[in-house]
Structures are given as structure tokens and as C-alpha cells.
N, C-alpha and C positions, 0 to 999 in steps of 0.2 A: 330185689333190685328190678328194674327196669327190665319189658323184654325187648324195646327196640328204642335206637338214641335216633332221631331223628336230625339233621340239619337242617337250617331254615335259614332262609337268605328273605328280606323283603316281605317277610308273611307266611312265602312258601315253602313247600320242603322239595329242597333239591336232594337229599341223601338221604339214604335210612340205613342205620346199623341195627344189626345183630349180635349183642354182645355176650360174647363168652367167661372171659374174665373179669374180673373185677380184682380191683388193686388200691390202696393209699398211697399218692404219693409222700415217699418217706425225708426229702429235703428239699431244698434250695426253694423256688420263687414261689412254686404251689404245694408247699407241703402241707399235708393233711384234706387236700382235696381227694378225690374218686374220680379214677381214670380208667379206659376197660380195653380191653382185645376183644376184636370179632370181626364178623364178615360183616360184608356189603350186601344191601337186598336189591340188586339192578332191579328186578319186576315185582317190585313194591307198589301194593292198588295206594299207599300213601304219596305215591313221587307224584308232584302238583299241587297236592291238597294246602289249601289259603289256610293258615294259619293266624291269620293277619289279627284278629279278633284277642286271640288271645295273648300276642307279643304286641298288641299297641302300647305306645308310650311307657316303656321298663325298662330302668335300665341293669335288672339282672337277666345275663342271656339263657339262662335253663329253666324250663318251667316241666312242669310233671303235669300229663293230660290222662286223664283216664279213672279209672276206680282206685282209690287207696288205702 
């Protein structure tokens, strides 16, 4: 899994998580998605970084950036 879920508003990333858990959601609207528990990274060298490039024009909001 992932080591950090970042948010991103407009290109940028306002949040970075650190996720602990990982879980399926088991009913209703998002069942069978992947949802997690963890902290917050306040002094994240990611908070600011333009992401802009690679969220142009998609309209799926999760993208996976890095080595896989």
C-alpha cells in the first residue's frame, strides 16, 4: 500500500497522510473501496508541492505517483 495519501486541492497538496491502517469498505455507497487510519504529516517537505501536471484534466480524483 501506499506510504503517504496526500490531498490536493487545485494541483496542490494541502495534506499529507500517514496511513496506518488499511481497511475495505464492507457496505452501503463505497463498498469494496479502500479507506485507511493515520496521522497527519503537519512538516511534510510535500505541503505546497504543484501537482498540477499530473491531476490535469481527470476526472478520477486518486492517482498513485512514485515507483510501483
Amino acid at each position: 500500500m501506499a506510504d503517504y495519501c496526500l490531498g490536493v486541492s487545485h494541483g496542490k497538496v494541502i495534506a499529507v497522510y500517514k496511513p496506518m491502517i488499511w481497511q475495505t469498505v464492507e457496505e452501503g455507497e463505497y463498498k469494496g473501496r479502500l479507506m485507511f487510519e493515520g496521522e497527519e504529516v503537519a512538516d511534510s517537505p510535500l505541503l505546497g508541492e504543484d501537482f498540477s501536471l499530473e491531476f490535469d484534466h481527470v476526472q478520477n480524483p486518486v492517482r498513485y505517483v512514485g515507483n510501483w
